[in-house]
Kinemage of the C-alpha trace (Angstrom):
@kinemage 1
@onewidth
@group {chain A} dominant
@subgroup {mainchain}
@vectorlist {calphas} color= white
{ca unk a 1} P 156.511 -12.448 41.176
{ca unk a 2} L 154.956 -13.960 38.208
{ca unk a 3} L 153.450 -16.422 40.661
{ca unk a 4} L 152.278 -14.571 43.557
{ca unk a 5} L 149.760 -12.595 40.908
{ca unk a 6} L 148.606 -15.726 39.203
{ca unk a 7} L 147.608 -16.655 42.891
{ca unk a 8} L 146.130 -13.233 43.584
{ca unk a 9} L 143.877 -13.291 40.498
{ca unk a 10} L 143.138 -16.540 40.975
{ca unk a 11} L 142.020 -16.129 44.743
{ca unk a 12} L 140.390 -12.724 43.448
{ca unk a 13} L 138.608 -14.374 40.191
{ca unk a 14} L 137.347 -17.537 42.711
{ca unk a 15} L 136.385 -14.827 45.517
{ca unk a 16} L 133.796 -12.828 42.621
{ca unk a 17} L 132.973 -15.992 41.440
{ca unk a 18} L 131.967 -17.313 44.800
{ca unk a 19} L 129.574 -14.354 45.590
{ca unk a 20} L 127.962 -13.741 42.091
{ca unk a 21} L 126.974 -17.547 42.182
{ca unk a 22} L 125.268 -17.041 45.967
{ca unk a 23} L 123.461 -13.762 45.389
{ca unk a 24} L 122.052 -15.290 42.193
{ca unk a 25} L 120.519 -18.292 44.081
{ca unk a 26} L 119.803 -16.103 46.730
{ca unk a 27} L 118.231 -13.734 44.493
{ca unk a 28} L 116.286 -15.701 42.033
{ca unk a 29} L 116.095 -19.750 43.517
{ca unk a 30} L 116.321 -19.286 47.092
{ca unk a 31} L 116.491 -17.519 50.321
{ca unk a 32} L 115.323 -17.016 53.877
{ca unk a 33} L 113.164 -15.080 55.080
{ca unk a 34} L 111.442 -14.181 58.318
{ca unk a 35} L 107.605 -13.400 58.705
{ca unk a 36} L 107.169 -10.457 61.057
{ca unk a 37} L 103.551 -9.318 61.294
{ca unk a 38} L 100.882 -11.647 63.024
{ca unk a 39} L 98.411 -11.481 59.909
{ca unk a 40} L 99.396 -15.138 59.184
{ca unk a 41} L 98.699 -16.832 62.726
{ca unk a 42} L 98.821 -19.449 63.657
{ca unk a 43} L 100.380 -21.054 60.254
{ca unk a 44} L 103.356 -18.432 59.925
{ca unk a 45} L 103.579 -16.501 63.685
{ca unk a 46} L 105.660 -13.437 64.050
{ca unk a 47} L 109.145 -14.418 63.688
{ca unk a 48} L 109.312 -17.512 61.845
{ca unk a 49} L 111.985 -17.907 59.226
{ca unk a 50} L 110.998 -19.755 55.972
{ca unk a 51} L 112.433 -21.017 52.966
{ca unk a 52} L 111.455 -18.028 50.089
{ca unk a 53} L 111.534 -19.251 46.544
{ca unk a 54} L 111.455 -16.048 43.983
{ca unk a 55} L 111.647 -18.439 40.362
{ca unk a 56} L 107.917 -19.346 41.667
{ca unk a 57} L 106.674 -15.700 41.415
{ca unk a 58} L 108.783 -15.712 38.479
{ca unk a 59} L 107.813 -18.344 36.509
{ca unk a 60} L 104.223 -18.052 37.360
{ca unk a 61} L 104.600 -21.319 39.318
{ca unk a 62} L 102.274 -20.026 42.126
{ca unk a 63} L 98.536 -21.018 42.598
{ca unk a 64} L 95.546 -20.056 44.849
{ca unk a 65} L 96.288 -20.719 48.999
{ca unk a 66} L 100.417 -20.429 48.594
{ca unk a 67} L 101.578 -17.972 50.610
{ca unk a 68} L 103.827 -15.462 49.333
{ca unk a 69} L 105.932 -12.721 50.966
{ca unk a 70} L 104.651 -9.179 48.834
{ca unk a 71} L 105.990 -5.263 48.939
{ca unk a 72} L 103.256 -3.575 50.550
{ca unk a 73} L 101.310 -1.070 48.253
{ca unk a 74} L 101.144 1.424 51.434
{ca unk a 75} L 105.076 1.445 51.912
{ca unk a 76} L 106.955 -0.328 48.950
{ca unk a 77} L 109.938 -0.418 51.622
{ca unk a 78} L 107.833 -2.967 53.693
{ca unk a 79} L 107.260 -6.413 53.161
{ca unk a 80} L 104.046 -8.131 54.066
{ca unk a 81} L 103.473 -12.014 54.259
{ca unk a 82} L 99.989 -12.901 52.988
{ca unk a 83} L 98.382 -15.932 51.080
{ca unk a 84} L 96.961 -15.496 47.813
{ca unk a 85} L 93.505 -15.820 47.379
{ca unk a 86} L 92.507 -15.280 44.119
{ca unk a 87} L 93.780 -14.751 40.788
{ca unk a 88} L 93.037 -12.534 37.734
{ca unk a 89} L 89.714 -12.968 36.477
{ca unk a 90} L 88.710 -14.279 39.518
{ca unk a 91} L 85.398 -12.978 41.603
{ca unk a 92} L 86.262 -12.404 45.393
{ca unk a 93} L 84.193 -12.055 48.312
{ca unk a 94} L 85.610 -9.045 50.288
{ca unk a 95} L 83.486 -9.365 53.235
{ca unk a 96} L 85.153 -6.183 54.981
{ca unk a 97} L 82.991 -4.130 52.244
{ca unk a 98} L 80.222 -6.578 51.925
{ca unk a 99} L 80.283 -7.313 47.882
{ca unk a 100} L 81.902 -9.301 45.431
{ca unk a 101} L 85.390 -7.922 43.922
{ca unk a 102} L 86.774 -8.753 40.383
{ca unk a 103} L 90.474 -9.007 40.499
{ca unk a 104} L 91.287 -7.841 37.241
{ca unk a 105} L 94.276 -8.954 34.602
{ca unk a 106} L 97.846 -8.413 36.277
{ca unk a 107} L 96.176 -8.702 39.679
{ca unk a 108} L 96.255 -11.134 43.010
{ca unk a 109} L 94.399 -11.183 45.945
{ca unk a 110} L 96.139 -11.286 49.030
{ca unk a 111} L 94.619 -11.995 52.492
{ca unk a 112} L 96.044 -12.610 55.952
{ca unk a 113} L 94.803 -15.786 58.090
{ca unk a 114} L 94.379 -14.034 60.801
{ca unk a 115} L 91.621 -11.939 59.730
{ca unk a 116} L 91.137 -9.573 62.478
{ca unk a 117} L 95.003 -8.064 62.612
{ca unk a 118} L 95.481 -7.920 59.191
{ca unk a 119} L 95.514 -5.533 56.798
{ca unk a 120} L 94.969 -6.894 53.209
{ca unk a 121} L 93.384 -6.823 49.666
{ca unk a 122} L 89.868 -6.630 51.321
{ca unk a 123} L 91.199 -2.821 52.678
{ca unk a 124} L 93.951 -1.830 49.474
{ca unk a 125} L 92.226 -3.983 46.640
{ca unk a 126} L 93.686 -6.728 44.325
{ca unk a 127} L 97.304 -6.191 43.975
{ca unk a 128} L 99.910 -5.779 40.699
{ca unk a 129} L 101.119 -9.226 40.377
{ca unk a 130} L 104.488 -7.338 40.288
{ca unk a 131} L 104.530 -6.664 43.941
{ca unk a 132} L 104.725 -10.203 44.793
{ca unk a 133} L 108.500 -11.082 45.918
{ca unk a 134} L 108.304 -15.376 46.205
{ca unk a 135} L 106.624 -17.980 47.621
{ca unk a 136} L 106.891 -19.581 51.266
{ca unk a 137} L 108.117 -22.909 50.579
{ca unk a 138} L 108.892 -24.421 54.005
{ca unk a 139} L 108.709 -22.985 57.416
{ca unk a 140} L 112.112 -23.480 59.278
{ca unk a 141} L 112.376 -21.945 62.564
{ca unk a 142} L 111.366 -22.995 65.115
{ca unk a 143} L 112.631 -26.359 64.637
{ca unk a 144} L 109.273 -27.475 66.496
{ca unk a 145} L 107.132 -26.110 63.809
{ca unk a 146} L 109.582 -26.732 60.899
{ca unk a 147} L 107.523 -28.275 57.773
{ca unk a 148} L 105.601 -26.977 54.541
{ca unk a 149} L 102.697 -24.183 55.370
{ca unk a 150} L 99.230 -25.887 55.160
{ca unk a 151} L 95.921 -24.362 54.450
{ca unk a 152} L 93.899 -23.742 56.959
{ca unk a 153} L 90.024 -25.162 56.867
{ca unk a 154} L 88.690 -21.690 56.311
{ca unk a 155} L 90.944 -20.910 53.354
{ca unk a 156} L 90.442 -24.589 52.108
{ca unk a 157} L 86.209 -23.485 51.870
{ca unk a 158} L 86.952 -19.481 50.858
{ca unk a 159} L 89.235 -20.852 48.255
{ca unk a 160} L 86.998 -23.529 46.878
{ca unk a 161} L 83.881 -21.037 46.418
């Protein structure tokens, strides 16, 4: 008897154990995710699962052109894939409204690649840096297209500005 409850507990204690450790890497190294808006095309197309990495939003690891998976400020349920911009205290060019923005302290700007279907900080504004979720590290699926996001030439020049 003694022995059949030293297994349980043990199975039980290894079982909690187990999970705890995966939904903290999950949670705060690592995860997948899947991009499912076509606001990023053609780097990140609708469907694509990446490799998420929440200590980079976390540890303020991120810089301008990473793109980073955000809770939308129109529906906090959603999740919107965008890259990031521009920074607090930088000066933006939101060429929707045809001026310069300042994205204040605590802020990011976000912005689609695919300017024309997406919806972005150049319609809602700089964002709370406390939206963002984590970074896209590496694009998985499809195997074909499987690597680390790159910057596209018009980001490379809106970025450098």
């Amino acid at each position: 008897m003694n022995a059949a409850f030293s297994a349980i507990r043990k199975t039980v204690v290894y079982t909690v154990t187990g999970f705890s450790s995966c939904y903290c890497c999950f949670r705060f190294v690592c995860g997948l995710g899947k991009c499912e808006d076509v606001s990023m095309e053609p780097e990140i197309q609708d469907g694509d699962l990446v490799l998420i990495t929440p200590f980079s939003v976390n540890y303020n690891l991120i810089k301008k052109g990473d793109i980073v998976f955000c809770r939308s400020p129109k529906n906090p349920r959603s999740v919107i894939c965008k890259r990031l911009i521009a920074m607090e205290g930088d000066t933006v060019y939101n060429d929707e409204k045809g001026f310069e923005e300042y994205v204040e302290r605590g802020r990011v700007w976000l912005e689609g690649d695919n300017k024309e279907f997406s919806i972005d900080s150049r319609s809602f504004g700089p964002l709370p840096y406390g939206l963002m979720i984590s970074k896209v590290s590496l694009r998985l699926w499809p195997l074909s297209r499987f690597g680390i996001p790159r910057l596209p030439a018009e980001s490379k020049q809106k970025l450098s500005t």
